[in-house]
LUMNU-531871 format. One record per atom (N, C-alpha, C): residue in one letter; x negated, y negated, z. Coordinates in steps of 0.1 Angstrom, whole numbers, padded with zeros to 4 digits, always signed. Each point is the difference from the previous one (the first is absolute). Layout:
# residues N
AXYZ;...
END
This chain:
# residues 206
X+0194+0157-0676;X-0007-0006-0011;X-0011-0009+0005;X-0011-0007-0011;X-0011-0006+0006;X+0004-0009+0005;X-0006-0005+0013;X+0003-0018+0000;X-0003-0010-0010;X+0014-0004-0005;X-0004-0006-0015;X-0004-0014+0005;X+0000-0004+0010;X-0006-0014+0010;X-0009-0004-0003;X-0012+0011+0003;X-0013-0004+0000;X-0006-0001-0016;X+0007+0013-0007;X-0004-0001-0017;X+0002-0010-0009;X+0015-0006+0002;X+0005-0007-0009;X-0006-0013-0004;X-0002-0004+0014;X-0007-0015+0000;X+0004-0007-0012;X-0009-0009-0006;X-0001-0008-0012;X+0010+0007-0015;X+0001+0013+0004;X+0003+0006-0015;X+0021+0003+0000;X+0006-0003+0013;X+0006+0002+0006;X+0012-0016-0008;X+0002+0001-0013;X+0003-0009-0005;X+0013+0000-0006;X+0010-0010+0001;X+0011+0003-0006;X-0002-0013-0009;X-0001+0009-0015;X+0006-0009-0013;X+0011-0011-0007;X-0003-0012-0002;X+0017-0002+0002;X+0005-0005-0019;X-0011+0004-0007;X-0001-0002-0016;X+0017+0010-0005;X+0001+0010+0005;X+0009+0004-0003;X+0008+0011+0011;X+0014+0004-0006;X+0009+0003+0013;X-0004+0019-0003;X+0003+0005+0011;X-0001+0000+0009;X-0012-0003+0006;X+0002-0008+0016;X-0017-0003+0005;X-0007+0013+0005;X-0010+0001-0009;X-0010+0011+0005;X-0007-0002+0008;X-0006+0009+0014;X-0014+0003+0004;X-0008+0010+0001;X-0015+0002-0001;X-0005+0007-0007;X-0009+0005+0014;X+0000+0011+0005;X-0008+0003+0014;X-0007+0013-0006;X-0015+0002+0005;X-0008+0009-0001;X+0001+0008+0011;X+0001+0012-0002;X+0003+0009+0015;X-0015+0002+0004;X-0011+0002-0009;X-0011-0001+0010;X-0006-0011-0007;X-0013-0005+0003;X-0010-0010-0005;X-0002+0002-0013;X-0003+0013+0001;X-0007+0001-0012;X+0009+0003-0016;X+0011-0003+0004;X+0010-0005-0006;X+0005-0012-0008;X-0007-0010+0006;X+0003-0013+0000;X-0007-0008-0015;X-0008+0009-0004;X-0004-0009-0015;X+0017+0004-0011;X+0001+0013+0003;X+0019+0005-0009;X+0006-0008+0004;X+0005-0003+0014;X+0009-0009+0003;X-0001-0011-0005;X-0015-0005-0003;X+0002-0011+0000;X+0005-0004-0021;X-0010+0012-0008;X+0003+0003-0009;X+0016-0002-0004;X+0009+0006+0010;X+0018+0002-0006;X+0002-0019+0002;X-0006-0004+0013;X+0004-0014+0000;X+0002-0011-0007;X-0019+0004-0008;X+0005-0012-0011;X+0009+0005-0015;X-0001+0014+0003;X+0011+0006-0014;X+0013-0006+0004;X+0004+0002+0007;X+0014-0008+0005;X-0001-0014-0003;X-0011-0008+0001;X-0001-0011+0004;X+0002-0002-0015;X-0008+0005-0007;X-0003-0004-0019;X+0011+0006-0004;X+0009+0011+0001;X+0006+0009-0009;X+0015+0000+0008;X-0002-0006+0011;X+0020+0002+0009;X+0007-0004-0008;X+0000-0015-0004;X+0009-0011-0005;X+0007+0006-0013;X-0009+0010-0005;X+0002+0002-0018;X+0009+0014+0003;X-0004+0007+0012;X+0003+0015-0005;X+0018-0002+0010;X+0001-0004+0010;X+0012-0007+0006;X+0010-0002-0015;X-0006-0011-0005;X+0012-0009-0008;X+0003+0011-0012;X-0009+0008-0002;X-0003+0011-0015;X+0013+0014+0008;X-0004-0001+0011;X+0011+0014+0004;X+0014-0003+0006;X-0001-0014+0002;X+0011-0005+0004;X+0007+0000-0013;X-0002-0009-0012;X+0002+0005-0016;X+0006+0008-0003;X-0008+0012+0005;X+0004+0011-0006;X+0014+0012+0010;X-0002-0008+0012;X+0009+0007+0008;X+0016-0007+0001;X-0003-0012-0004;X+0018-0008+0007;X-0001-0004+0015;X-0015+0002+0008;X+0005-0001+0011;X-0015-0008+0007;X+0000-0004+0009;X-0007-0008+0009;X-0007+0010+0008;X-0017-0002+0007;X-0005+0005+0008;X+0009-0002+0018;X-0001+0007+0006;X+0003-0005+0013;X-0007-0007+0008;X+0003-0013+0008;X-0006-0005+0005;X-0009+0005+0012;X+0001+0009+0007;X-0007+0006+0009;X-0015+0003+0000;X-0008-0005+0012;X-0013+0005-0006;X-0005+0017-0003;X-0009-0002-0006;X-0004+0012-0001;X-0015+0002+0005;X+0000+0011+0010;X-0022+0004+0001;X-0001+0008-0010;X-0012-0002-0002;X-0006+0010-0006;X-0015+0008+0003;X+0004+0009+0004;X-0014+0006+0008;X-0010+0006-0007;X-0013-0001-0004;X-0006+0004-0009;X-0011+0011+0009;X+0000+0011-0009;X-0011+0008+0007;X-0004+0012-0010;X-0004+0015+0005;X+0000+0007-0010;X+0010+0011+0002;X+0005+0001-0010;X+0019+0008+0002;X+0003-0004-0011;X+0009+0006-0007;X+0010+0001-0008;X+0013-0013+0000;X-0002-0008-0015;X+0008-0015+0003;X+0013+0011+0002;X+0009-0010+0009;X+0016+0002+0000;X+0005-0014+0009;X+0017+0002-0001;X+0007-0009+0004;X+0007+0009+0010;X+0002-0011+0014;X+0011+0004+0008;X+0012-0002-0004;X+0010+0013+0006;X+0016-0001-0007;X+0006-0015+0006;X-0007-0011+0004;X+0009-0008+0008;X-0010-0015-0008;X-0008+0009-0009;X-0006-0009-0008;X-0010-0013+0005;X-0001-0003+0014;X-0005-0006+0012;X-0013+0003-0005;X-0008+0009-0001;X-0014+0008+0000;X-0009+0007-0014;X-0008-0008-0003;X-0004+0007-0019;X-0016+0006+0012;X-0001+0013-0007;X-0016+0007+0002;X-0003+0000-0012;X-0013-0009+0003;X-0007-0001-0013;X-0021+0009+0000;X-0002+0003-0013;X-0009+0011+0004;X-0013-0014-0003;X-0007-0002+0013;X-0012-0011-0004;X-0012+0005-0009;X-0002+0010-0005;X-0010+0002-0010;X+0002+0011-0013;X+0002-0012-0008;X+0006+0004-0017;X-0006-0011-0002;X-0001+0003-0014;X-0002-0009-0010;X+0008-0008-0004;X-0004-0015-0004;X+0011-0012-0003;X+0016+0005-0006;X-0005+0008-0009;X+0010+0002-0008;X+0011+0007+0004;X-0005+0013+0009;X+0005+0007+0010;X+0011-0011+0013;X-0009-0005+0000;X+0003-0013+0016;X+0014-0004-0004;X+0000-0007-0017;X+0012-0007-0005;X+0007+0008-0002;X-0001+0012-0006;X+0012+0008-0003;X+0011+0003+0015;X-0012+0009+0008;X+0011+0002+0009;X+0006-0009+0004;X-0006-0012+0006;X+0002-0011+0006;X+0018-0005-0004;X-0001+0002-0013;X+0011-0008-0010;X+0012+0013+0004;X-0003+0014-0001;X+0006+0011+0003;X+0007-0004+0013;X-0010+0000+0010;X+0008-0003+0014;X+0014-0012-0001;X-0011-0006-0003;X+0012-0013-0001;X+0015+0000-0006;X-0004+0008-0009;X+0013+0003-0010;X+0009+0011+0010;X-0006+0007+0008;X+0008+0008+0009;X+0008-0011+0009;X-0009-0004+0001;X+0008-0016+0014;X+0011-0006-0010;X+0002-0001-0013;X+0008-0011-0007;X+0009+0019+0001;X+0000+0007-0002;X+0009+0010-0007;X+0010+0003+0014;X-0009-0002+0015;X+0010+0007+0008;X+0016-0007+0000;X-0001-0009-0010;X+0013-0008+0002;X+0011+0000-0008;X-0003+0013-0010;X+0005+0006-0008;X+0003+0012+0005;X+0019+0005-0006;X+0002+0019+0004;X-0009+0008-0007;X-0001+0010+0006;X-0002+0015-0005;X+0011+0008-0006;X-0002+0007-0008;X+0009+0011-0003;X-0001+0015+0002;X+0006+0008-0006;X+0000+0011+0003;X-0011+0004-0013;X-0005-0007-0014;X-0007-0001-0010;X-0017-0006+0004;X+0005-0009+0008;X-0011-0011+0003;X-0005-0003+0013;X-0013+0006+0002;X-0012+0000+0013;X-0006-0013+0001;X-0006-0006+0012;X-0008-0006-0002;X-0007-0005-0005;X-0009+0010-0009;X-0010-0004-0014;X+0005-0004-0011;X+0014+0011-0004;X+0006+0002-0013;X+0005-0021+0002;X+0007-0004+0009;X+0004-0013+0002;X-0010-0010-0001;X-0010+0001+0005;X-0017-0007-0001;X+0000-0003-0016;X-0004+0014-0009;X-0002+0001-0010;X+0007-0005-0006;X+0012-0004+0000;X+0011-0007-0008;X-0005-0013-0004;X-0010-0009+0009;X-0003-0013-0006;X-0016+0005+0003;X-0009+0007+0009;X-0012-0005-0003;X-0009+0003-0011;X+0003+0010-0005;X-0004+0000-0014;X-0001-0013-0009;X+0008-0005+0002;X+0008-0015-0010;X-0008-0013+0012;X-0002+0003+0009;X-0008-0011+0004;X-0013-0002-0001;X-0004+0016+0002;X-0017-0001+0002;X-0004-0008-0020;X+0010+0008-0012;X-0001-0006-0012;X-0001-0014-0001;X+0009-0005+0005;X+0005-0014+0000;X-0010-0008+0009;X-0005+0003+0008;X-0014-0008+0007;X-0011+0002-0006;X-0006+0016+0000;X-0013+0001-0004;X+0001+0010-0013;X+0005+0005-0004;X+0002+0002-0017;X+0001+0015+0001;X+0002+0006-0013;X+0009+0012+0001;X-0012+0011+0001;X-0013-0002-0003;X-0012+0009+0002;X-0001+0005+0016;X-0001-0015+0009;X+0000+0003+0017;X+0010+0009+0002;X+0012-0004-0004;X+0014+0006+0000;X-0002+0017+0002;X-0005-0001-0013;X+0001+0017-0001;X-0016+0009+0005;X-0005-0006-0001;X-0014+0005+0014;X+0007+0000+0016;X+0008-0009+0000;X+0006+0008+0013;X+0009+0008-0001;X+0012-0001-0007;X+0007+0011-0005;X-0008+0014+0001;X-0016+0003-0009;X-0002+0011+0003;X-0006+0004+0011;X-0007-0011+0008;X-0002+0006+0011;X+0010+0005+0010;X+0011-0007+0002;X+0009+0004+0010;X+0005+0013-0006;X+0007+0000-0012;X-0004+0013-0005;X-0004+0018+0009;X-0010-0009+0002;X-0012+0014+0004;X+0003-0005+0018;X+0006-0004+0003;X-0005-0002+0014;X+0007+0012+0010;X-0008+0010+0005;X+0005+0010+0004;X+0009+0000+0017;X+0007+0007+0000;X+0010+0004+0014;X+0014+0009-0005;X+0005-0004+0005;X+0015+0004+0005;X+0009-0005-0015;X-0003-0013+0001;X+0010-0009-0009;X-0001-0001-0015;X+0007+0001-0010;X-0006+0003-0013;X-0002-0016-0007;X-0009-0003+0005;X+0000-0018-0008;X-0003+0007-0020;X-0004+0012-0005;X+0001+0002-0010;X+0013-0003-0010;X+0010+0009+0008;X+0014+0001-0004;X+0007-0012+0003;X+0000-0007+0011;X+0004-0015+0003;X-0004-0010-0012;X-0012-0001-0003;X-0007-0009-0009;X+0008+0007-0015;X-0001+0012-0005;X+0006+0006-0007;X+0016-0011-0004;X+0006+0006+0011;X+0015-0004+0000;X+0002-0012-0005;X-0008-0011+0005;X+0001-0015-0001;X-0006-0003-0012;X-0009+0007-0006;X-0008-0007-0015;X+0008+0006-0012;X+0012+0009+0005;X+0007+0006-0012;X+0012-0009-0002;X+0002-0011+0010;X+0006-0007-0003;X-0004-0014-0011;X+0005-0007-0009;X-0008-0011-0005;X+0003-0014+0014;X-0007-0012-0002;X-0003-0005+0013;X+0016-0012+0000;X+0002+0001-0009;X+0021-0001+0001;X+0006+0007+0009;X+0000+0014-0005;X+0003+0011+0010;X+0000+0000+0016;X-0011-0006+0002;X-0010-0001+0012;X+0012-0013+0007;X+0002-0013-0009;X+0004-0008+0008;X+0016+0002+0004;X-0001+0011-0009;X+0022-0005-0003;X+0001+0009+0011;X-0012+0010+0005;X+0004+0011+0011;X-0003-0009+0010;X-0006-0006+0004;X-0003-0012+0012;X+0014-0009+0000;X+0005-0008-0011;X+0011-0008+0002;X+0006+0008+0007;X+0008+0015-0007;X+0009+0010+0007;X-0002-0001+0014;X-0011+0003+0007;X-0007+0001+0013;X+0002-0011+0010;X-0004-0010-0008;X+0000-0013+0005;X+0016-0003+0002;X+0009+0004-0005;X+0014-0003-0004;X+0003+0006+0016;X-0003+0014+0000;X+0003+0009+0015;X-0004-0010+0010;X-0009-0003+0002;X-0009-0006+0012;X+0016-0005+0007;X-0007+0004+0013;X+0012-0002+0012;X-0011-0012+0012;X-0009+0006+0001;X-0011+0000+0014;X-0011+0009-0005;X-0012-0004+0013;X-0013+0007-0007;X-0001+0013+0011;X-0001+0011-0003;X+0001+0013+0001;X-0007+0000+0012;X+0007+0007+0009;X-0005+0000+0018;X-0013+0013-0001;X-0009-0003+0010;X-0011+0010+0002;X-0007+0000+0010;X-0004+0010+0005;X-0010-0001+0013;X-0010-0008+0000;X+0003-0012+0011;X-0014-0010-0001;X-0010+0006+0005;X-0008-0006-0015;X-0015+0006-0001;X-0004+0010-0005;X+0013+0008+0001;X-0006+0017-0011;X-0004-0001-0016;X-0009+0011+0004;X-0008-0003-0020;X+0008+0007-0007;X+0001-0006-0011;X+0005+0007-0014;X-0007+0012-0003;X+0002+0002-0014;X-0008+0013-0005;X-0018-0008-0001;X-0007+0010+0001;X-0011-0008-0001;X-0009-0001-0012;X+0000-0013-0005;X-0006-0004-0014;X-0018+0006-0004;X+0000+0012+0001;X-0018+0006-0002;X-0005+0001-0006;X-0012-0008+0002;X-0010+0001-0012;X-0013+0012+0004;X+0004+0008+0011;X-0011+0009+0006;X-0004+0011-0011;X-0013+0000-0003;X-0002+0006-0011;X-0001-0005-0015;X+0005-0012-0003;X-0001-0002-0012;X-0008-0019-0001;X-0004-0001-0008;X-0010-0009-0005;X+0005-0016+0005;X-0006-0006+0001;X+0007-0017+0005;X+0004-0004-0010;X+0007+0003-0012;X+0005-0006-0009;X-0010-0014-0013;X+0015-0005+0000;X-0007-0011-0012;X-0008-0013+0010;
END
């Protein structure tokens, strides 16, 4: 990887407004206006979106820090939750959405899976109901359809599908259930990426 040494310098900052402590490193220079972009989003938006998914989850963020490496790639979370890839040029609206997506991956790894329930389908259980509850049900569903369309492997169509045919009762009482299982947070190769959250090809959103 780059020497994050020389890059990070000044931008190389851990947040302490809300838990978990973030830092935000640019993999090259010319990265560093994004980075610095997610920093004050965190900085203005952590405290609210923490307490709003904590709410909605039953459960606390982990204390562990978290990097976050900004560059151009496809946002995702490491299975060990340690590491958010965030994509440094989108549009504001774009920036918050994923941004809040990632994070909600970091609050979810601490919840089981089932043999019904992936990664996203578990995501989707509250972030729908959070992105509402912060910034209103319009943003809500402008990301809803973008992820929608976001093409690969993974069907975020059918996932988003599953979760909106529930009412947002539904959504919680299947989280209690979840939350009820919780033993420990689900073991994973440190560092490895999840499925990868793509916006290649389709528009920077709201």
């Amino acid at each position: 990887m780059i020497a994050r040494a020389a890059i990070a310098t000044a931008l190389w900052m851990v947040v302490g407004a809300a838990a978990p402590p973030l830092s935000f490193v640019p993999l090259e220079p010319r990265f560093a206006e994004g980075a610095e972009e997610y920093r004050r989003l965190w900085e203005t938006e952590g405290p609210r979106v923490v307490a709003e998914m904590e709410g909605l989850t039953g459960i606390a963020f982990p204390a562990e820090p978290v990097e976050v490496l900004v560059r151009d790639g496809p946002p995702m979370t490491a299975f060990d939750g340690r590491t958010i890839r965030l994509r440094a040029r989108c549009s504001p609206g774009c920036k918050l959405g994923t941004f809040t997506h990632e994070l909600g991956h970091r609050l979810a790894l601490l919840l089981p899976r089932t043999a019904e329930i992936d990664d996203h389908r578990l995501l989707y259980l509250f972030l729908y109901d959070a992105w509402t509850d912060l910034y209103g049900q319009e943003f809500a569903d402008r990301m809803v359809r973008l992820e929608r369309r976001i093409p690969g492997v993974y069907d975020y169509d059918a996932a988003w599908t599953w979760a909106l045919a529930m009412t947002r009762e539904q959504r919680q009482a299947r989280l209690r259930t979840l939350a009820a299982l919780r033993v420990a947070p689900p073991a994973g190769p440190a560092g490895g990426p999840r499925l990868d959250y793509r916006f290649d090809g389709l528009d920077n959103g709201p």
